[in-house]
N, C-alpha and C positions, 0 to 999 in steps of 0.2 A: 743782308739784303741791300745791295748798295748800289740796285739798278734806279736813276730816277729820268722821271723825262728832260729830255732834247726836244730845239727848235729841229722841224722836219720838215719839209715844202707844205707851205698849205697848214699847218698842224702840230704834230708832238708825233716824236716816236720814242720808245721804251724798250731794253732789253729785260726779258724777266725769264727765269727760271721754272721747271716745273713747279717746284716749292711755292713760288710766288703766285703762280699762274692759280694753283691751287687754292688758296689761301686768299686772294682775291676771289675766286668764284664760289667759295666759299660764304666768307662775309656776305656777299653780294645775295646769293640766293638764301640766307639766309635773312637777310632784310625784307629780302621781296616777298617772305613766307608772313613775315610777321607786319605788310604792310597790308598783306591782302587784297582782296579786289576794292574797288571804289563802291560805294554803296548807290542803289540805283543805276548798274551800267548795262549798255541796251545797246545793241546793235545801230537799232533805228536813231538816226542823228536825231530827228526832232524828240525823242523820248530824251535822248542825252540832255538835250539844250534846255529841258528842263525839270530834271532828275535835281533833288535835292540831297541833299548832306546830311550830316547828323547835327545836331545843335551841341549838343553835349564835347568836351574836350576827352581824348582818349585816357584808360585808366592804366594803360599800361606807359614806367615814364619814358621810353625811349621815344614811344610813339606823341606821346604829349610834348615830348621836346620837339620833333620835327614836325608838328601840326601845333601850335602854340596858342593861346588865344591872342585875338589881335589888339585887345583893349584890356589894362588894364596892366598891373605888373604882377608877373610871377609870386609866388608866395606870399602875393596880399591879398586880403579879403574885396570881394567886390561889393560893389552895390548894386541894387536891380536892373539899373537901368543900362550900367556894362557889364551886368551877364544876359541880358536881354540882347545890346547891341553886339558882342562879341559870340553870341548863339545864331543871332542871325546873320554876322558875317562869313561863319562858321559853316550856316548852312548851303551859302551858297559858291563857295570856294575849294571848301576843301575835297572834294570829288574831283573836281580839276588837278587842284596839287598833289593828290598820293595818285594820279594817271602820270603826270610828269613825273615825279619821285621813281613810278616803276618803269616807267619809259627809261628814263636816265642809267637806271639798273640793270636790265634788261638791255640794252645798249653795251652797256659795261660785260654782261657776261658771253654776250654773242661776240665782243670783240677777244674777251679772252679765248672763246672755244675756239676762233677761228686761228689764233694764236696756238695755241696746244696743236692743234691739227697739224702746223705747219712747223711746232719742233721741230729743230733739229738739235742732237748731242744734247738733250736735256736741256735748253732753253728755245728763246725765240722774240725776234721783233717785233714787236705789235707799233704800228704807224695809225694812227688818227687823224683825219681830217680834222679842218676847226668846229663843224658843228658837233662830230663826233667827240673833242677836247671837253666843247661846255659838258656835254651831257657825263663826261665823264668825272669834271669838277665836282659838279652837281651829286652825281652817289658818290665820291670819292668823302665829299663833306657830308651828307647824311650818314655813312659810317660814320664818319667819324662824331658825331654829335649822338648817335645813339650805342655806339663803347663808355662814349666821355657819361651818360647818364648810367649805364651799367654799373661805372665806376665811381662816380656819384660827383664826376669833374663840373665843377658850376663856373670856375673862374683859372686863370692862369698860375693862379699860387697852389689850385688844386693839383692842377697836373702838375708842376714843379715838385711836389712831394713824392709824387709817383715812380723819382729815382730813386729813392731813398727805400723801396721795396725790397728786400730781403729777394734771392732768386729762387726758394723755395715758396714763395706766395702764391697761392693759386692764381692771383689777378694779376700775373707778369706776365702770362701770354695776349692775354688782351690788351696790359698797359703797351707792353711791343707794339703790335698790331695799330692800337693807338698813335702810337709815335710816326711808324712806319707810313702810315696812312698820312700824315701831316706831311714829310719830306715828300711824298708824291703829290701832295696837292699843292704843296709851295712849289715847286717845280714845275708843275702844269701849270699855275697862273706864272710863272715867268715866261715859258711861252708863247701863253697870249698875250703878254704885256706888247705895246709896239716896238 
């Protein structure tokens, strides 16, 4: 896979393959399934604007890695008063962030379909505008942050081990995928850089 984004008027553009096309949409609406809808969501904007969250942090970890609590540090024990305050910043946020998270996603698969359609000879360009880039940064990096917990990546000396995998591992297409996903999104923020 050694298609990564270019500067494109306005944006990024990308050659990708059916393989890839796939394999993105893939990931992607698989996220979207495990990110599920926002708790509280309602047509009606004033039910929205005041629709609460959950207090609790998710139990499953991919999803507790991308909704994290905002106070206190990971794998330390808290005290009442930052699980009190990180429950109720919790409540009132994170309905917001997993709407963007699947905005961003959703974004990302309607540009691939539209991509696939327009194959040609098994591949095809997909061009991005810039708001269409962030939103693309944005799942590009929640994949990647919920394979990196799949695979239990906490730090950069985690994934550096991750070559050292045997190619019979069953966690070599994800570590892939993993990788993969990073050269696209280093390449999309080179884009936006000025």
């Amino acid at each position: 896979m050694a298609g990564y984004f270019e500067p494109a008027a306005g944006g990024a553009a990308i050659a990708l393959d059916e393989v890839e096309i796939s394999i993105l949409r893939s990931l992607a609406t698989q996220l979207l399934e495990l990110i599920g809808p926002g708790a509280g969501e309602s047509e009606d904007p004033l039910d929205a604007l005041f629709a609460e969250g959950p207090e609790r942090p998710p139990e499953d970890p991919a999803l507790a890695r991308l909704f994290p609590d905002a106070y206190g540090e990971p794998g330390r024990p808290q005290d009442d008063e930052t699980r009190r305050l990180a429950a109720e910043f919790r409540r009132f946020t994170e309905g917001d962030l997993r709407t963007r998270k699947r905005d961003d996603l959703l974004a990302m698969v309607r540009g691939l379909d539209a991509a696939a359609q327009e194959a040609e000879a098994g591949g095809a360009v997909l061009t991005l505008k810039a708001e269409e880039s962030k939103q693309w940064l944005g799942a590009l990096n929640d994949l990647r942050l919920a394979i990196a917990s799949r695979l239990d990546i906490t730090d950069e000396q985690g994934a550096e081990k991750l070559f050292e995998l045997p190619d019979d591992d069953p966690n070599k297409p994800m570590v892939m995928a993993y990788f993969w996903l990073g050269g696209l999104q280093e390449s999309l923020v080179e884009t936006l850089l000025p």
